[in-house]
N, CA, C and O atoms as CSV, one atom per row, in Angstrom:
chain,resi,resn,atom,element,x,y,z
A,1,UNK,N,N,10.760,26.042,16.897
A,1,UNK,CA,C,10.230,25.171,15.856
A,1,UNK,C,C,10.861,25.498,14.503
A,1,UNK,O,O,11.070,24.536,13.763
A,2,UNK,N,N,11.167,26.618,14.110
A,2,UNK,CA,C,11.591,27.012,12.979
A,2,UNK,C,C,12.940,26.525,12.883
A,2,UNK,O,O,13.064,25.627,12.050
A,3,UNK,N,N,14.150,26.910,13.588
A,3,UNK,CA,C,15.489,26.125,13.754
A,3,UNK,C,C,14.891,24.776,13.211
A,3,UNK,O,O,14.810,24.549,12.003
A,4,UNK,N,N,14.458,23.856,14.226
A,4,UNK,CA,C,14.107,22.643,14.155
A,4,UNK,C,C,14.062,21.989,12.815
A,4,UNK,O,O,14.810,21.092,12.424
A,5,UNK,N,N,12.777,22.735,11.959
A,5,UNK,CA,C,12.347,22.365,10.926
A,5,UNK,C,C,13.306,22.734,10.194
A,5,UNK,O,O,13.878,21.740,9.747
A,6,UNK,N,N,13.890,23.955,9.756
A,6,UNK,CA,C,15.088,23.717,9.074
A,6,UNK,C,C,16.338,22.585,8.775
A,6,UNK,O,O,16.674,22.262,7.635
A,7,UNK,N,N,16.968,22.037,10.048
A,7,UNK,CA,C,18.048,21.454,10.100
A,7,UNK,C,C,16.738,20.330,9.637
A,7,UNK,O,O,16.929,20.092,8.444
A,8,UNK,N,N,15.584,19.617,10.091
A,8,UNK,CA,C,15.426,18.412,9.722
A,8,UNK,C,C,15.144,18.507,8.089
A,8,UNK,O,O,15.421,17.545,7.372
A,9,UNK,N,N,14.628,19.616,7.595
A,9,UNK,CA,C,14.756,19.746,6.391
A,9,UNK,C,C,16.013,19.554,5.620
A,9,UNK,O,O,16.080,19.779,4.411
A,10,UNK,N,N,16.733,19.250,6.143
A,10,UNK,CA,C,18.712,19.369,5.392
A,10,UNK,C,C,18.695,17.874,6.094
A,10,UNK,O,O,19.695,17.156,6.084
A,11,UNK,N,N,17.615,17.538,6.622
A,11,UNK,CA,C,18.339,15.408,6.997
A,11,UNK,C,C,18.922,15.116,8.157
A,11,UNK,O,O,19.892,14.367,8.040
A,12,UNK,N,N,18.524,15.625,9.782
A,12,UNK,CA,C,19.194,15.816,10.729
A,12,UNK,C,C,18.110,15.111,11.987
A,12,UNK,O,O,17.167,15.578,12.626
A,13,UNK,N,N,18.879,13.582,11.950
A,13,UNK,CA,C,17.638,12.681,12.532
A,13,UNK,C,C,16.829,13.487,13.898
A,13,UNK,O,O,15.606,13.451,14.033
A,14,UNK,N,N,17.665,14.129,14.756
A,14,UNK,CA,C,17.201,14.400,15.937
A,14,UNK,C,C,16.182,15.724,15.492
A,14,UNK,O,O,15.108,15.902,16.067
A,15,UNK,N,N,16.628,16.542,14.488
A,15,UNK,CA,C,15.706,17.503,14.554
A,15,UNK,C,C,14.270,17.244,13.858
A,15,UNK,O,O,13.166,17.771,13.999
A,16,UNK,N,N,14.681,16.382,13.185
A,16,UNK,CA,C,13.364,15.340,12.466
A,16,UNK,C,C,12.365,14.880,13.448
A,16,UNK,O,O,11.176,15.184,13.347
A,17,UNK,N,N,12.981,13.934,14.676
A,17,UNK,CA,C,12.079,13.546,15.631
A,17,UNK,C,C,11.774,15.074,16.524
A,17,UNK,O,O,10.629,15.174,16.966
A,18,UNK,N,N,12.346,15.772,16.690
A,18,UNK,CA,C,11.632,16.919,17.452
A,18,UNK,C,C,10.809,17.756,17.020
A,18,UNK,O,O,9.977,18.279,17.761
A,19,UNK,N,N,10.916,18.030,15.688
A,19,UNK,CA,C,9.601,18.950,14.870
A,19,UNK,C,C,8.765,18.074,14.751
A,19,UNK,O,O,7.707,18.647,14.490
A,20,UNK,N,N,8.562,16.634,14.802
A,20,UNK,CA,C,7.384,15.764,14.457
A,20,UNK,C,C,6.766,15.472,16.185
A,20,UNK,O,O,5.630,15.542,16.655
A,21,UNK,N,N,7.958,15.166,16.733
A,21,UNK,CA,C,7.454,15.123,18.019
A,21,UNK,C,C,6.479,17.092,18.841
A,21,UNK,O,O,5.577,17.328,19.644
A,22,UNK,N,N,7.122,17.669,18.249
A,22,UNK,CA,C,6.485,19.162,18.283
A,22,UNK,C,C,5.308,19.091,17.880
A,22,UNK,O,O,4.382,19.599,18.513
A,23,UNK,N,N,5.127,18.363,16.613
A,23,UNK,CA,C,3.369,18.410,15.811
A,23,UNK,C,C,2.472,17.193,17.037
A,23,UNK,O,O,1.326,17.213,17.488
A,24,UNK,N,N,3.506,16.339,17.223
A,24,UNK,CA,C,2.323,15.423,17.941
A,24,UNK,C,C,1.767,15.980,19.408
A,24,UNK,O,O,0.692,15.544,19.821
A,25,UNK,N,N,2.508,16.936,20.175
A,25,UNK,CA,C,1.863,17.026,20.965
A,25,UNK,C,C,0.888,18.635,21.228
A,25,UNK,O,O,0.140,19.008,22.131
A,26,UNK,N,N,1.509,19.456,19.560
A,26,UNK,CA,C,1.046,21.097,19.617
A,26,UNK,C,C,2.036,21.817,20.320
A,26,UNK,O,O,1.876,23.005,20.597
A,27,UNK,N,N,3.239,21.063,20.688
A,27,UNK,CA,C,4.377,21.825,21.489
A,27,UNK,C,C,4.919,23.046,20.471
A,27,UNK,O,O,6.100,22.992,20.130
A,28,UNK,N,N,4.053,24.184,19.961
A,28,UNK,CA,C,4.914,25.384,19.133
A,28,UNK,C,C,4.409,25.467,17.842
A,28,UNK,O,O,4.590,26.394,17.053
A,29,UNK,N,N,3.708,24.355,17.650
A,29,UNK,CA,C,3.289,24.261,16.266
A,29,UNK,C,C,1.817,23.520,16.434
A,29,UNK,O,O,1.581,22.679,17.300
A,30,UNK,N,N,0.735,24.058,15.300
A,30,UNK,CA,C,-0.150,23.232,15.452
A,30,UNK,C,C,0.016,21.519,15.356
A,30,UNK,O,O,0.817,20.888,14.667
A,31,UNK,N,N,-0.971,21.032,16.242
A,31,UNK,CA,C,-1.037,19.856,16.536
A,31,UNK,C,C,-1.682,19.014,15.145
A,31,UNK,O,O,-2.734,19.128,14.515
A,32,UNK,N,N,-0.144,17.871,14.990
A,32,UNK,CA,C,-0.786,17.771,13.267
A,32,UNK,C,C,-0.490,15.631,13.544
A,32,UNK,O,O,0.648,15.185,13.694
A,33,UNK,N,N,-1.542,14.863,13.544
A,33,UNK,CA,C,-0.599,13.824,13.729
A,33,UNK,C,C,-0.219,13.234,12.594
A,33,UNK,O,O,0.195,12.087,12.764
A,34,UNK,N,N,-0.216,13.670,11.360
A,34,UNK,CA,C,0.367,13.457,10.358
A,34,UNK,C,C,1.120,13.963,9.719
A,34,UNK,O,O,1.549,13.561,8.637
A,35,UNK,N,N,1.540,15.394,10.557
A,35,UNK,CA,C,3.616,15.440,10.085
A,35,UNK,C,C,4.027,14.604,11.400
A,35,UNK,O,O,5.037,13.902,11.344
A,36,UNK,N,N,3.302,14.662,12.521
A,36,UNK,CA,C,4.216,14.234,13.344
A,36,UNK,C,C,4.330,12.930,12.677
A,36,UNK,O,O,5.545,12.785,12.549
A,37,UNK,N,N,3.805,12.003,12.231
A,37,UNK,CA,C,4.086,10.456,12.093
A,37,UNK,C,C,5.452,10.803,10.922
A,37,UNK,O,O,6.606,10.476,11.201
A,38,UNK,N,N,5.173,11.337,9.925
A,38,UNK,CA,C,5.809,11.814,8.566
A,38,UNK,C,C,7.198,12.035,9.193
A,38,UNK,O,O,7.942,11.057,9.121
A,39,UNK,N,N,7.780,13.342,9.908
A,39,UNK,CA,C,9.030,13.538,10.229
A,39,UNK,C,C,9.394,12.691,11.690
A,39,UNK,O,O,10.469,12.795,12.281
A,40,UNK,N,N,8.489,12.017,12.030
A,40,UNK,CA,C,9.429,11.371,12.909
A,40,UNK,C,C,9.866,9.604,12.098
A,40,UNK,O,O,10.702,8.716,12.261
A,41,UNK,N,N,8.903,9.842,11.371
A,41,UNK,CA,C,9.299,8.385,10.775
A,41,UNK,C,C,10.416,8.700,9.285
A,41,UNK,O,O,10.808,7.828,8.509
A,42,UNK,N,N,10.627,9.684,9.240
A,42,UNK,CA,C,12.051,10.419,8.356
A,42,UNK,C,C,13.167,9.507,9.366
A,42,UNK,O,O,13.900,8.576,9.033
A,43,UNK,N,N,12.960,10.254,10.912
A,43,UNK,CA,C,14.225,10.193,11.426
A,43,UNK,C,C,14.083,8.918,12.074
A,43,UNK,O,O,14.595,9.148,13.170
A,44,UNK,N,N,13.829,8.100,12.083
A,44,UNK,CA,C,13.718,6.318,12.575
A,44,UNK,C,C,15.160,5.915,11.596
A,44,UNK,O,O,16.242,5.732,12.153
A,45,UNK,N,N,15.048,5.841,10.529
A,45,UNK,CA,C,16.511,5.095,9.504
A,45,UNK,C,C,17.527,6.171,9.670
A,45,UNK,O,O,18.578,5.859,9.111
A,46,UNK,N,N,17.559,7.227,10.198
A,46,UNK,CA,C,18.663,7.798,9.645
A,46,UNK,C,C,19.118,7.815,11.373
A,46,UNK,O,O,19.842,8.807,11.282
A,47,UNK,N,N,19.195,7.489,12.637
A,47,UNK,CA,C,19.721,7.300,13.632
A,47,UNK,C,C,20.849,6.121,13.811
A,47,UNK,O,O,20.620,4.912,13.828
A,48,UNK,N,N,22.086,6.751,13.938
A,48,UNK,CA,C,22.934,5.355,13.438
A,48,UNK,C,C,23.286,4.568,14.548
A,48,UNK,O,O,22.767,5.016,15.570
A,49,UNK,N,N,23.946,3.599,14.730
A,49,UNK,CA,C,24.397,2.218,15.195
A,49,UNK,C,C,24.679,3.261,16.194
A,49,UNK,O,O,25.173,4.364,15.962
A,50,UNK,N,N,24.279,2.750,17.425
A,50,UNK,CA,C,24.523,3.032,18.889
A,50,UNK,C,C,23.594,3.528,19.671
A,50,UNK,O,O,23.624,3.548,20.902
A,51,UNK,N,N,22.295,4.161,18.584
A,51,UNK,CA,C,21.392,5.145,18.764
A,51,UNK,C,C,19.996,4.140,19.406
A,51,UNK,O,O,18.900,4.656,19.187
A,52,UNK,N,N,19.976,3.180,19.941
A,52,UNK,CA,C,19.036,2.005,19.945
A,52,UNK,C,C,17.697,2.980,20.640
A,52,UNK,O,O,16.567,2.977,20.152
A,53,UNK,N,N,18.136,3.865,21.981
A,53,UNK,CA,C,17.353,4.396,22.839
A,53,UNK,C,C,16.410,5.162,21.430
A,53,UNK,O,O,15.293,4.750,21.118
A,54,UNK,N,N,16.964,6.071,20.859
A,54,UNK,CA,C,16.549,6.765,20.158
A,54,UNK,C,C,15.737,6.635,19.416
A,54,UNK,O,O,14.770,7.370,19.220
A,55,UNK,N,N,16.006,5.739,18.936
A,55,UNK,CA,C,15.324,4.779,17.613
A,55,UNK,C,C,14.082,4.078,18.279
A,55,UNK,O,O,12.979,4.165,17.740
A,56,UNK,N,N,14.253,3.425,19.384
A,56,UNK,CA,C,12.900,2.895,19.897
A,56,UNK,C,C,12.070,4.305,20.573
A,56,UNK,O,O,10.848,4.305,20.722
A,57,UNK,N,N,12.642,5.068,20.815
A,57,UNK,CA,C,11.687,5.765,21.132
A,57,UNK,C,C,10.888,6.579,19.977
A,57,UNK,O,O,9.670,6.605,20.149
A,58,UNK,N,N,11.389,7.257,18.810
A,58,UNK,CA,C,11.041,7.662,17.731
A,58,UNK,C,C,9.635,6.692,17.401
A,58,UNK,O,O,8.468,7.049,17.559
A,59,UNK,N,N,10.061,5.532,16.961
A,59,UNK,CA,C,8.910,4.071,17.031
A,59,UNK,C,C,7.689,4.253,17.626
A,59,UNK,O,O,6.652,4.031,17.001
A,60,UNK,N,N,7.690,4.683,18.913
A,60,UNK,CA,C,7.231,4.684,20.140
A,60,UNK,C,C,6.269,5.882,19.726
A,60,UNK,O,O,5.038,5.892,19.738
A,61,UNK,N,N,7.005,6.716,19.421
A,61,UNK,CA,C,6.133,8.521,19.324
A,61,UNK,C,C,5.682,8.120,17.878
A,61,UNK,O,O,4.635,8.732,17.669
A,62,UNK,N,N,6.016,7.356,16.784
A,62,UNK,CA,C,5.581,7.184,15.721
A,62,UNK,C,C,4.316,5.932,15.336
A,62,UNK,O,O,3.744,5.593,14.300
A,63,UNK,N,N,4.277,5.607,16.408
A,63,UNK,CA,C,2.863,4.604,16.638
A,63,UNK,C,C,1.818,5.392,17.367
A,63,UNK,O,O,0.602,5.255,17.232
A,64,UNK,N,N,2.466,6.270,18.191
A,64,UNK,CA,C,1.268,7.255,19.305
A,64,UNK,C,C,0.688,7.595,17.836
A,64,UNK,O,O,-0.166,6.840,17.370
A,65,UNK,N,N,1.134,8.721,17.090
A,65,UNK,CA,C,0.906,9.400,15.592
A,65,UNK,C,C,-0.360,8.350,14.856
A,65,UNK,O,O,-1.557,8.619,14.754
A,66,UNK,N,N,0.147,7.460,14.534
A,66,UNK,CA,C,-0.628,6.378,13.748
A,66,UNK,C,C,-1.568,6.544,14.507
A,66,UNK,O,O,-2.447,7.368,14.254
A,67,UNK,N,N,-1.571,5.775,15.620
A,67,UNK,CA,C,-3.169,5.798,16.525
A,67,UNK,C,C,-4.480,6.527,15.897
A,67,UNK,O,O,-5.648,6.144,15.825
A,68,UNK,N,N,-3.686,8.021,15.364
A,68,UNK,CA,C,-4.894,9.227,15.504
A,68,UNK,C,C,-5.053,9.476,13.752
A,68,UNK,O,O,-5.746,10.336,13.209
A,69,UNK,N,N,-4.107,8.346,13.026
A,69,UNK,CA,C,-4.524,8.552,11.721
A,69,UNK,C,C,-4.799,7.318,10.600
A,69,UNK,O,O,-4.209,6.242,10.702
A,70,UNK,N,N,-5.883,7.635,9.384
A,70,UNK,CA,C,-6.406,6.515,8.512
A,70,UNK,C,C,-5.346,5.206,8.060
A,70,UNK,O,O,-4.147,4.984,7.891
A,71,UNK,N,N,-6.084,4.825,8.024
A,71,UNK,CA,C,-4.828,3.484,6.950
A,71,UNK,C,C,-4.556,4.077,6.083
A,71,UNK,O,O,-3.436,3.833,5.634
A,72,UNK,N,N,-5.427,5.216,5.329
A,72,UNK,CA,C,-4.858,6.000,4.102
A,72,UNK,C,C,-4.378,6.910,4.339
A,72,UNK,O,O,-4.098,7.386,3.239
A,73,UNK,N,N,-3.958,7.734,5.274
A,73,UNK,CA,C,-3.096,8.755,5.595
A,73,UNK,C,C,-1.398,8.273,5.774
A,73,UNK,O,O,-0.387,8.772,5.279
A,74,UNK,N,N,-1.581,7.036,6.741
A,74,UNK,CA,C,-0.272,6.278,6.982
A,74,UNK,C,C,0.165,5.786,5.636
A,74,UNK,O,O,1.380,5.634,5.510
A,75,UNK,N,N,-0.651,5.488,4.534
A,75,UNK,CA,C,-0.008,5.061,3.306
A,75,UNK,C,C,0.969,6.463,2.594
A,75,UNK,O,O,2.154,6.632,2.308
A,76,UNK,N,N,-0.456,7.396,2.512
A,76,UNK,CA,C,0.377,8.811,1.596
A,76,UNK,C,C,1.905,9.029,2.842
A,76,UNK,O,O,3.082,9.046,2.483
A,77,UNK,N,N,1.461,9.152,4.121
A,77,UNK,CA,C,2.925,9.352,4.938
A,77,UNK,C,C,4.090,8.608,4.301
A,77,UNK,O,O,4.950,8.941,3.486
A,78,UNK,N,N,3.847,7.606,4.887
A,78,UNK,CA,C,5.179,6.457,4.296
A,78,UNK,C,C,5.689,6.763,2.333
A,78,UNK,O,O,6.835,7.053,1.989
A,79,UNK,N,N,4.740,6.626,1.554
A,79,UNK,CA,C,5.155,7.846,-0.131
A,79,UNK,C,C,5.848,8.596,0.369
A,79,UNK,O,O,7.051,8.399,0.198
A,80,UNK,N,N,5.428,9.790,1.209
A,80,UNK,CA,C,6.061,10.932,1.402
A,80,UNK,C,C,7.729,10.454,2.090
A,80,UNK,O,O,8.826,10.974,1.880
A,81,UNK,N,N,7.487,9.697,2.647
A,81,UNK,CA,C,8.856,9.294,3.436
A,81,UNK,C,C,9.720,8.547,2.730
A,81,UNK,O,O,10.940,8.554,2.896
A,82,UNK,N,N,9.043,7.811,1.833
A,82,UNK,CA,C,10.082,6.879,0.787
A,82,UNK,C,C,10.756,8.277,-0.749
A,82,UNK,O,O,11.692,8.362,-1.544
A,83,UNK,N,N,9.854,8.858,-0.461
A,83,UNK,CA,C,10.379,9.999,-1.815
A,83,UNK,C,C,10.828,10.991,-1.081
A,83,UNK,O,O,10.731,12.050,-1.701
A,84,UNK,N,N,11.337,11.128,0.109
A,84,UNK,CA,C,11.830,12.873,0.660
A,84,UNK,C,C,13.444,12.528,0.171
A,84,UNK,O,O,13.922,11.396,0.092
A,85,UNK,N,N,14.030,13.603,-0.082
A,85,UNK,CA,C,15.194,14.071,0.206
A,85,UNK,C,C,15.594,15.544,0.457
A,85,UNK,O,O,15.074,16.486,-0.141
A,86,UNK,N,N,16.590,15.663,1.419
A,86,UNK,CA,C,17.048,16.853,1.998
A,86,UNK,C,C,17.191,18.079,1.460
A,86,UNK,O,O,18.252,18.210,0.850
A,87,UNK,N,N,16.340,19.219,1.482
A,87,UNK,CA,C,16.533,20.077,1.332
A,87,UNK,C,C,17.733,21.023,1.836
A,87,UNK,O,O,17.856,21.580,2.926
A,88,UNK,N,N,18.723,21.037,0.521
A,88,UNK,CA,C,20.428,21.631,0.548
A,88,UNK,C,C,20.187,22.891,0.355
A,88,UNK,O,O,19.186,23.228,-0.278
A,89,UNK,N,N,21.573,24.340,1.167
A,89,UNK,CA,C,21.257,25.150,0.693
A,89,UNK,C,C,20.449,26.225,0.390
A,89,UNK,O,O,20.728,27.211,-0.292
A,90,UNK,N,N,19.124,25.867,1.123
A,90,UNK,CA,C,18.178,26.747,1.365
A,90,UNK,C,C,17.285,27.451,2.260
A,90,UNK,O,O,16.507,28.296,1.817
């Protein structure tokens, strides 16, 4: 989990969906469904042209997430997701 969260912290779509996909199911990390929605919905735009499987599935694990959280949690998520950028360097 720690690898993980690092590289998605630096902007690294796949490790994005796996530390969020990690929170949604408690795989290593507590079970959170609001990073999982948060970093997997990071890595939904940043999967590029070819990536279709990927991308629908991210979707897929990022609606399970929603399920288990407020209309006002999914709002602060999506803030959080429209204002992140990559932590460089550290």
């Amino acid at each position: 989990a720690q690898w993980f969260r690092l590289a998605a912290e630096q902007g690294h779509p796949d490790a994005q969906f796996n530390i969020g996909r990690m929170h949604l199911d408690g795989d290593g990390v507590p079970q959170d469904a609001f990073e999982a929605y948060r970093w997997i919905g990071l890595s939904i735009p940043r999967f590029v042209a070819g990536e279709d499987v990927m991308r629908d599935t991210a979707l897929t694990a990022r609606n399970t997430a929603a399920a288990a959280l407020t209309a006002a949690q999914i709002a602060e998520a999506e803030v959080q997701i429209e204002n992140w950028s990559p932590q460089l360097g550290q």
